[in-house]
N, C-alpha and C positions, 0 to 999 in steps of 0.2 A: 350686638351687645355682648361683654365677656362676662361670663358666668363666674358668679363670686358666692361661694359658699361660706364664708368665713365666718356666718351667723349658725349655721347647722353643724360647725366641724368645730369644737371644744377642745381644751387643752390637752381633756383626756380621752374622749368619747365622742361620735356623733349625736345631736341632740334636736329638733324640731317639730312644729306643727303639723298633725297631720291633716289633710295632706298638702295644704298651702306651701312649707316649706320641706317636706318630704312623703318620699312615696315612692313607687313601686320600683319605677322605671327608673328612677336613682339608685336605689337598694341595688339592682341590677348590676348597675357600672359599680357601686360600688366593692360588690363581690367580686368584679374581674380583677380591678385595683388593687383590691386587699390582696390576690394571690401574686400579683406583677410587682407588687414592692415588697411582700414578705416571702418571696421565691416559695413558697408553701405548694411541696407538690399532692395537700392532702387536709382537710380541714375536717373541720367541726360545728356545728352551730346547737342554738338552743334559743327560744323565747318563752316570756313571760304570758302574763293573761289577758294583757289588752288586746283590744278587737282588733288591733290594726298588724297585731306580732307574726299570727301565721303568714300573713301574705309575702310584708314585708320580708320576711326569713326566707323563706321560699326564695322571691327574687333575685336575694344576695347569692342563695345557692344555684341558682341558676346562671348568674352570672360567671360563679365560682367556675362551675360543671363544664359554662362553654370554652373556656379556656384550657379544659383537658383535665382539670384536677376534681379527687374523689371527694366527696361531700357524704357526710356520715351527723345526720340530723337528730339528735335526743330531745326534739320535742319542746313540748313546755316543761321549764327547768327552773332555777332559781339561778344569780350571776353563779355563785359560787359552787352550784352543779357543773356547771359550762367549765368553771376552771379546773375542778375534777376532772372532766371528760380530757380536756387539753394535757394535763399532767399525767395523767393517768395513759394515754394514746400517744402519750408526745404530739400532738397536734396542735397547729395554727386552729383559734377559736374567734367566732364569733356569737355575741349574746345580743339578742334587740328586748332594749328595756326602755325606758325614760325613769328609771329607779322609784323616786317616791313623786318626779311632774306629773303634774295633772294628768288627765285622761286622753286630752286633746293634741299629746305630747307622744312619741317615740324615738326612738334612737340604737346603737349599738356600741356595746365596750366589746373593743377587739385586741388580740393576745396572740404574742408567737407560742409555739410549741412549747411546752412544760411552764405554760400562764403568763410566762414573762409578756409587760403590759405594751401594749402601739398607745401612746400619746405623740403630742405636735415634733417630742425631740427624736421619736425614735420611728417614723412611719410615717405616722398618723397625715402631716404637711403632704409628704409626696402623693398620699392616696387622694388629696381632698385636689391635689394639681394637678393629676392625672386627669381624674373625673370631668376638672371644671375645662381642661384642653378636649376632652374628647364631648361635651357639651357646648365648645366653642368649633370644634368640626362637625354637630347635627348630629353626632352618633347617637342613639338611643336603645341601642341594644350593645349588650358587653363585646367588644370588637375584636379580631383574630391578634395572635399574639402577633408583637410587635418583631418575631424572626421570620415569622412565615410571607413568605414573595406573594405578589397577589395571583400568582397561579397555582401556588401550590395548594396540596391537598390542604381541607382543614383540617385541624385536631379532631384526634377522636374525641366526642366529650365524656368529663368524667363520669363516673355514676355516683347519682345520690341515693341513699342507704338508710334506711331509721334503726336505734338501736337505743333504748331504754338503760337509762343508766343510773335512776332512781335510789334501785334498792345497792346495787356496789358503794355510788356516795354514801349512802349511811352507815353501811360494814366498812368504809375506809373510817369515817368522820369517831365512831365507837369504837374504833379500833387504836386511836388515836388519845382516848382519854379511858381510866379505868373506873367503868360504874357498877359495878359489879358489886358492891358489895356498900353502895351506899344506903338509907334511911326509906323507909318511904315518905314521898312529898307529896304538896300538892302546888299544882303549880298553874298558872292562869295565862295563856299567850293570847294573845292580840295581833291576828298574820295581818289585820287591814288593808282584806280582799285581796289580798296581794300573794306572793309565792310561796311564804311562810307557809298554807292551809295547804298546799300541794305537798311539802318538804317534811312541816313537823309530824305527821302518823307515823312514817316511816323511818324517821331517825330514832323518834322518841318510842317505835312500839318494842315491847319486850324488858323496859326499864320499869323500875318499882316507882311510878307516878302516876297519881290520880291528873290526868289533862283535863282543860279547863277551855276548850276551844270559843275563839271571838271572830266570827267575824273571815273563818276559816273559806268560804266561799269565793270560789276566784273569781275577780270580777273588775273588769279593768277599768269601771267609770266609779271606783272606789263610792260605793252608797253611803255609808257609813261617817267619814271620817278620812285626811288625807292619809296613805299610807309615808307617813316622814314624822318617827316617834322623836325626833329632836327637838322638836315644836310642841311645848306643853299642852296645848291645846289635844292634842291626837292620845294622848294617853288617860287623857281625863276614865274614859269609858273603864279601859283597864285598872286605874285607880281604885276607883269605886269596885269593879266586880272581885278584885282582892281583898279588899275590906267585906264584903258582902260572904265570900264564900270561906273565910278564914285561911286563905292562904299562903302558904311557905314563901311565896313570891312571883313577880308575872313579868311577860318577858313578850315584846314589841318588836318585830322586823317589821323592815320598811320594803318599799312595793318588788322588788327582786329580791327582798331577802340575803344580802349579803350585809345588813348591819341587824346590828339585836340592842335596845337599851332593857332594864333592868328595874322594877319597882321590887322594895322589899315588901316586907308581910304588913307593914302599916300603911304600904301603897306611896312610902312615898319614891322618889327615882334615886336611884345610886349613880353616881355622878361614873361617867365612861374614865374619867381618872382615875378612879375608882376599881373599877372593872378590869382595865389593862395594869395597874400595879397587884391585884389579887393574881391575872391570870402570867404576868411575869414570877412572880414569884414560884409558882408551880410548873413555869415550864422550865425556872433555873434551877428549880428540886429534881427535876425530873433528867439535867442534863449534869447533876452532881456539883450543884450550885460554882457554875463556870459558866459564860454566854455574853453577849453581847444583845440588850435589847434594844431598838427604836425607838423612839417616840418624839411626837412633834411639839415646837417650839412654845405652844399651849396646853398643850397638858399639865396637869398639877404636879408643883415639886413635890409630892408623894412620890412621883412615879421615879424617877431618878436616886429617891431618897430607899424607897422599898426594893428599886434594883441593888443598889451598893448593899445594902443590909443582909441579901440573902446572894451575896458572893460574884454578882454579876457587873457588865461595865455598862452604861447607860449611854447611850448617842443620841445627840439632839438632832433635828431635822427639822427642813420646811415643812409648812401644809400640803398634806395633796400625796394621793396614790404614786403616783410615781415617781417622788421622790423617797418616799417609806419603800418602795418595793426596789426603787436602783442603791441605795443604802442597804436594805435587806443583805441584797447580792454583796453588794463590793464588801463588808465586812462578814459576811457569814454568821449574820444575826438569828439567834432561836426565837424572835418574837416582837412584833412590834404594834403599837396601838396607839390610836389619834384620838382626841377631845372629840372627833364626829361621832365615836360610834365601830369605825371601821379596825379591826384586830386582823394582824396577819403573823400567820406562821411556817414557819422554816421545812414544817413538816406537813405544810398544804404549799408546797413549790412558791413557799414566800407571796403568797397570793391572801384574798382578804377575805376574812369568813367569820359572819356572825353567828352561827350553828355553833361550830367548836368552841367560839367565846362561851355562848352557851351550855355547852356539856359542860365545860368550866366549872361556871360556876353550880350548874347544879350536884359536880362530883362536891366542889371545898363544900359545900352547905350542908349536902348528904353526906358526907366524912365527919361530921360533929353535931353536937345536940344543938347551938345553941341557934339563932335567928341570924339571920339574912344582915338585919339594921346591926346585931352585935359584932357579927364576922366582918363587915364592909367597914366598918368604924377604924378597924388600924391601917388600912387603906385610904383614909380619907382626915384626911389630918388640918387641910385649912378652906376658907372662908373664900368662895371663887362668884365671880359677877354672872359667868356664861357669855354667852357673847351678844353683844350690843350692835346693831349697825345704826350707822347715820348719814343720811342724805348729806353729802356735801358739793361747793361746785367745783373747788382745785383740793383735789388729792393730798397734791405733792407740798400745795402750800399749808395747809390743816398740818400736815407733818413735820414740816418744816419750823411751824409754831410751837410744836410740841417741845422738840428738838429744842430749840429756844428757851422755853419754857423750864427745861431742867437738865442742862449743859450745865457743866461747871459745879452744880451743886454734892457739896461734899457727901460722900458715902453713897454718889448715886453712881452706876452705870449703862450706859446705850450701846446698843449693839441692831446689826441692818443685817440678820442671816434673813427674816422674812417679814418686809415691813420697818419699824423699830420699836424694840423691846427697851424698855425703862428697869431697873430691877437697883432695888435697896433692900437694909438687912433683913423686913419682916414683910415687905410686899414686892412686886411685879405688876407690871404692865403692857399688853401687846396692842401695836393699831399695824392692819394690815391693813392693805387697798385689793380692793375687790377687784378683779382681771374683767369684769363682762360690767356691773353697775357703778355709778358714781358714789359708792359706797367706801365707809370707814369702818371697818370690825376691829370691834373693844374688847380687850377677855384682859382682866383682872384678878386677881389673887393676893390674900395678907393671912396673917397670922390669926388675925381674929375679925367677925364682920364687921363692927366700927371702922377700924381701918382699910376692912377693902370697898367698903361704902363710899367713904371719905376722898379715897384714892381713885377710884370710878368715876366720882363726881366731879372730881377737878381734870380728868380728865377730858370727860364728856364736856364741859364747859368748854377745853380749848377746842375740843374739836366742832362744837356747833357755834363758837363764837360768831 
């Protein structure tokens, strides 16, 4: 039988059950892989807090190690510790997460040397075809490198190394934004069990903030609540203990802590449009209002609108890390940020980190007297649906309706950079097709909510017709 991983190997990332659809003895192969297609004569790793991360990490490095390359392990980390470690050593990185999946879930985001990202275009295929050939020859331990004759000697193997890299990320991450001389706050985060409780003491200690700790406890079968603040549901808790404690504002990472969402002092969420147009705007002050920002195809026309206003050039993008981070590069972008949550900057190796998001905003809000809901308000300028999905059984034909549907019509335009966007003078409309479910994702935006309600709903009728 040929071995098909094609359900464990994601566009960006490895992703599965443990350990029905992964586990140790893969982990293994596929530390040998990862050094055999990204010539990496020297790596990195780091895992999160589920039960299943030490092992799994371990194995990878073992696999790494037998191939002759050095393995220099930090532990349990947060993603965007790991891509510090990577940038910061020049090293090939591996992180085993399953970000905000279940419990019952693992996986690893892997990165050549100074973060830049291994997905399907850039690695990721050959590792997952290596693996699945050397599971289709019985191999089950990481095999000798592919020059050595079967009498020669083996590689020496590498050595693996632990080294704590905690407290550097956060003198880079504070080094990075100036707080020094902000207000005192009070602030409320919500890590939801997750790598946040490991991360935030340490960045946040020594800054003028009363912390507000939720839920700080690493704990990979998340008790509480799922660690994915994108989901209103998961933020309820923080809601409330904002309101409860009179807080300046509260602040939600997801299970590895490489996205952060935002509730102001009424608890209610400041939209990540939101977020990435306040934190563009301070990084084009910051570079003498010149720069090129990112941002993807859904995001709010605030953000394009708040780049050009404070002197910047605004690039539109697909959904999806790797394409924000191969844009990053090819134009020499000072910053870029997605509708999910995820912000990446120029000056974390164009890598993605909800911490810095973070210092962000609590420098703009400590910089000025007034509130959270006041300051995020000229950031946030129209009426947005969020995103919508819907079961469908053809994609392509739900699309093709659409398409149909408002072709031709005067003052409208359509455009296929990802999915097909709809856009007239006071609203817009995206449907993208989901890459893994038979799903349709709706994100909507107008001048004012009657009309993005309006515009939603005629939507969503063609697509579940």
């Amino acid at each position: 039988m040929t071995a098909d991983l094609s359900q464990l190997v994601k566009a960006y990332d490895v992703r599965g059950v443990v350990p029905d659809q992964w586990h140790e003895t893969l982990a293994e192969l596929f530390g040998a892989a990862f050094v055999q297609v990204t010539g990496a004569d020297a790596i990195v790793t780091g895992h999160d807090m589920r039960p299943s991360s030490p092992g799994l990490s371990r194995a990878f490095a073992r696999g790494a190690a037998a191939r002759g390359v050095d393995v220099t392990e930090i532990g349990l980390c947060s993603t965007d510790q790991l891509y510090y470690a990577s940038g910061a050593f020049d090293l090939a990185g591996a992180m085993f997460t399953a970000s905000h999946n279940p419990a019952r879930y693992n996986g690893i985001k892997m990165c050549r040397a100074g973060a830049a990202p291994v997905g399907q275009d850039t690695g990721l295929t050959e590792i997952r075809e290596l693996v699945e050939s050397w599971l289709d020859a019985g191999t089950r331990t990481a095999p000798a490198p592919p020059s050595a004759a079967p009498t020669a000697t083996p590689p020496v193997p590498g050595k693996i190394t632990q080294r704590d890299t905690l407290e550097d990320y956060a003198a880079h991450l504070r080094g990075l934004v100036d707080l020094t001389s902000i207000r005192p706050l009070k602030v409320v985060v919500d890590a939801g069990n997750g790598m946040g409780g490991h991360t935030v003491p340490t960045v946040f200690a020594g800054l003028p903030l009363t912390l507000v700790p939720m839920y700080f406890e690493l704990d990979g079968t998340f008790p509480n609540h799922e660690a994915n603040p994108l989901d209103p549901a998961n933020i309820v808790d923080l809601q409330k203990r904002v309101r409860e404690e009179g807080a300046d504002l509260g602040i939600a990472f997801d299970g590895d802590a490489d996205r952060c969402f935002v509730v102001d002092e009424r608890g209610e969420p400041v939209s990540p449009s939101a977020i990435t147009a306040l934190v563009a705007a301070r990084e084009l002050a910051k570079h003498g209002g010149k720069g090129t920002v990112i941002h993807n195809l859904i995001t709010s026309w605030s953000v394009p609108e708040v780049v050009r206003e404070h002197g910047g050039t605004p690039v539109r993008t697909r959904v999806g890390h790797s394409f924000i981070k191969a844009e990053m590069a090819a134009s020499g972008a000072i910053f870029g940020g997605e509708h999910s949550a995820h912000y990446y900057f120029q000056d974390f190796w164009n890598a993605d980190t909800g911490m810095l998001a973070a210092l962000h905003v609590l420098a703009a809000l400590g910089g000025q007297e007034g509130t959270l809901s006041d300051l995020v308000a000229q950031y946030d300028r129209y009426a947005g649906s969020g995103e919508i999905n819907s079961t469908v059984d053809d994609q392509s034909a739900r699309l093709t309706a659409i398409r149909t549907a408002y072709e031709g019509r005067e003052g409208i335009t359509l455009d296929d950079l990802d999915g097909l966007t709809v856009t007239a003078a006071d609203w817009w409309f995206n449907v993208r097709p989901s890459n893994t479910e038979p799903l349709l994702r709706l994100n909507a935006e107008a001048r004012d909510e009657q009309t993005m309600q309006r515009i939603r709903d005629e939507a969503l009728t063609i697509i579940r017709a």
